[in-house]
N, C-alpha and C positions, 0 to 999 in steps of 0.2 A: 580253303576247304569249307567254310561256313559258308559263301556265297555258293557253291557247288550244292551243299547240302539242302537251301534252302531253297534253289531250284526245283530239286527233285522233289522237297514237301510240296510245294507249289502243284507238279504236277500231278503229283500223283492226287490231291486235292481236288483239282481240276478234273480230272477222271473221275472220282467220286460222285463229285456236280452230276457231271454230262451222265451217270448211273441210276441216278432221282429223275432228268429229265426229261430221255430218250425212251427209246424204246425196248432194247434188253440184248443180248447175246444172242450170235445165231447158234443155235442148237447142236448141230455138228461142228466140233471141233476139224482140224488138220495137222495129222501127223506128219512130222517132216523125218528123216532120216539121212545125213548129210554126211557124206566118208570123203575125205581129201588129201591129196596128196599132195606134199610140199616139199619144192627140192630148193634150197639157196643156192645161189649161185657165188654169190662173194666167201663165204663160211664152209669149210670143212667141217665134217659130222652134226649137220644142219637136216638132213633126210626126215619128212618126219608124217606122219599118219594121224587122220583126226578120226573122230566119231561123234558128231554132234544127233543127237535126240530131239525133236521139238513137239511143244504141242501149240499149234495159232486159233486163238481166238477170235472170231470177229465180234465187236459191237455196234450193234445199226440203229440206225436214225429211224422215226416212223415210215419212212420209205422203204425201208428195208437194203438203204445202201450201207457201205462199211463205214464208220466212224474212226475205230484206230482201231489197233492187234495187238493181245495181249498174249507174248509169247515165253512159259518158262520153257527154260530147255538144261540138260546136261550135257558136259564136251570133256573128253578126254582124249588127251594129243599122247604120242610114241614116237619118240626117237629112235629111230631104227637103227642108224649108225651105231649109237650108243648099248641097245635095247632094253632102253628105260622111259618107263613111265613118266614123263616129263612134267606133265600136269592135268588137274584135273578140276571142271567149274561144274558149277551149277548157277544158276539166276533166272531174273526174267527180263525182259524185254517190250517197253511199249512203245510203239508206234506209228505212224500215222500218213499216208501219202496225200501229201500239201497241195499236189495238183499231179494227174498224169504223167508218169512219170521222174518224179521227186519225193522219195522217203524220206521222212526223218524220224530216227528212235534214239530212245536212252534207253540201256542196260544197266544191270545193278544187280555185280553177280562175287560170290565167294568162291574161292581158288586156295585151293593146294598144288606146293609149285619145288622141284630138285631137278633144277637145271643149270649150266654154265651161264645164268644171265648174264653175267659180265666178261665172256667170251674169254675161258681160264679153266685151267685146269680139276678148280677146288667146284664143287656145287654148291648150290645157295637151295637152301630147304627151309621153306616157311609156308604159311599160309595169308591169305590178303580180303579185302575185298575191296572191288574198282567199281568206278563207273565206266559204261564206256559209248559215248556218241559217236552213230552213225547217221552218213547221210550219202543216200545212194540218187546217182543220177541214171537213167535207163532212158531206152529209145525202142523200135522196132526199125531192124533192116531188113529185114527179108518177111514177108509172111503170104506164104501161100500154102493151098490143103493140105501139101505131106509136109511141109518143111519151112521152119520157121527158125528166126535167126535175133537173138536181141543183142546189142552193145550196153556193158556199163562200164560208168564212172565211182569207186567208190572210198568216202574216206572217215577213217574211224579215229577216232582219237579216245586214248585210254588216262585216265585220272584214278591214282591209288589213294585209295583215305588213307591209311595206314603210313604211308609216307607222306604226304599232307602234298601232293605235287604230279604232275603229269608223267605217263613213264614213257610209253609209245604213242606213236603219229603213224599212220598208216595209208597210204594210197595206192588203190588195185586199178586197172584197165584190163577188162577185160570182152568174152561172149560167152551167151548163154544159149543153148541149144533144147529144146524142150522135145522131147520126144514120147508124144502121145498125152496123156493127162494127168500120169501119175510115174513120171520121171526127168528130171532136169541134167541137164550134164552142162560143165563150165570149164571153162581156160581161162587162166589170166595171168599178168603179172605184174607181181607187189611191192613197194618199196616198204619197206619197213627203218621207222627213226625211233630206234632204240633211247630217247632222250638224257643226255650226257651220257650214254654209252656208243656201244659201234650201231652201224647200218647194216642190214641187209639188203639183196635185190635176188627176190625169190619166181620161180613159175610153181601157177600150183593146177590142179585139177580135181575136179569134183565131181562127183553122182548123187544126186540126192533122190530118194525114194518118195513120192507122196501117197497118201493113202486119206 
């Protein structure tokens, strides 16, 4: 946990730096608006509905290219099988594409959580706060005027302070379909490693709104 935490001073530091020495935020923010649908495939009453909110920053270099993205956002998931509010975060998220193609961010976000985490009858009702690393790999397969087609690789891993240790391992395969400039739609499918608990093998789908 102390090595984890002193990463994050680190970077968030490191951000501060590059704040004194660049050139400043681009002005218009991006709203993102992300609704997803998630069915597991191994787990009975696993059905479940998201609503993620986001705002993306950019910060640019005197060129005026992007430097990293600063992104808070809000997420509340629904179990519909159950029709229970399962959980509910808020955080932010910064990060950064390393080269064309390859994202890498840290999140660092609070949770309220009354769900079967341990795939059982009883619920487990707490509240947390995680880190959690992403690192997305993407391509372009298709692109032409109407219709453009991207593949990704993508894999998150979650670390709870609260419990001083890792809880989930995450890896999605999926495409992204963009349609027009201010709409995304995606398919994929996720393995999820519950760590010392069960797995999952979920398909999920999404639409996200930009504006």
């Amino acid at each position: 946990m102390k090595i984890k935490t002193c990463v994050l001073i680190t970077l968030v530091s490191s951000l501060l730096t590059f704040s004194l020495c660049f050139a400043g935020w681009d002005k218009k923010p991006q709203f993102r608006w992300m609704q997803l649908y998630h069915y597991d495939l191994r787990q009975a009453d696993h059905e479940l509905y998201t609503n993620r909110l986001s705002l993306v920053f950019n910060y640019l270099d005197k060129k005026k290219e992007p430097l990293f993205k600063l992104m808070p956002f809000f997420e509340i998931r629904r179990n519909i099988d159950k029709d229970l509010w399962e959980r509910k975060e808020v955080g932010i998220e910064i990060g950064k594409d390393i080269i064309p193609g390859i994202y890498l961010a840290e999140a660092i976000q609070k949770g309220w959580m009354k769900e079967d985490y341990r795939h059982c009858g009883v619920y487990e009702k707490r509240n947390y706060t995680e880190s959690e690393t992403r690192l997305l790999l993407s391509c372009n397969l298709l692109s032409r005027k109407y219709i453009k087609l991207k593949g990704f690789i993508l894999n998150e891993y979650t670390y709870d302070f609260d419990r001083g240790r890792g809880t989930r391992n995450e890896v999605a395969i999926g495409l992204i379909v963009p349609i027009g400039k201010y709409l995304d739609t995606a398919i994929n499918w996720r393995h999820i490693d519950r760590i010392h608990y069960y797995d999952s093998d979920t398909f999920e789908a999404a639409v996200t709104l930009i504006f």
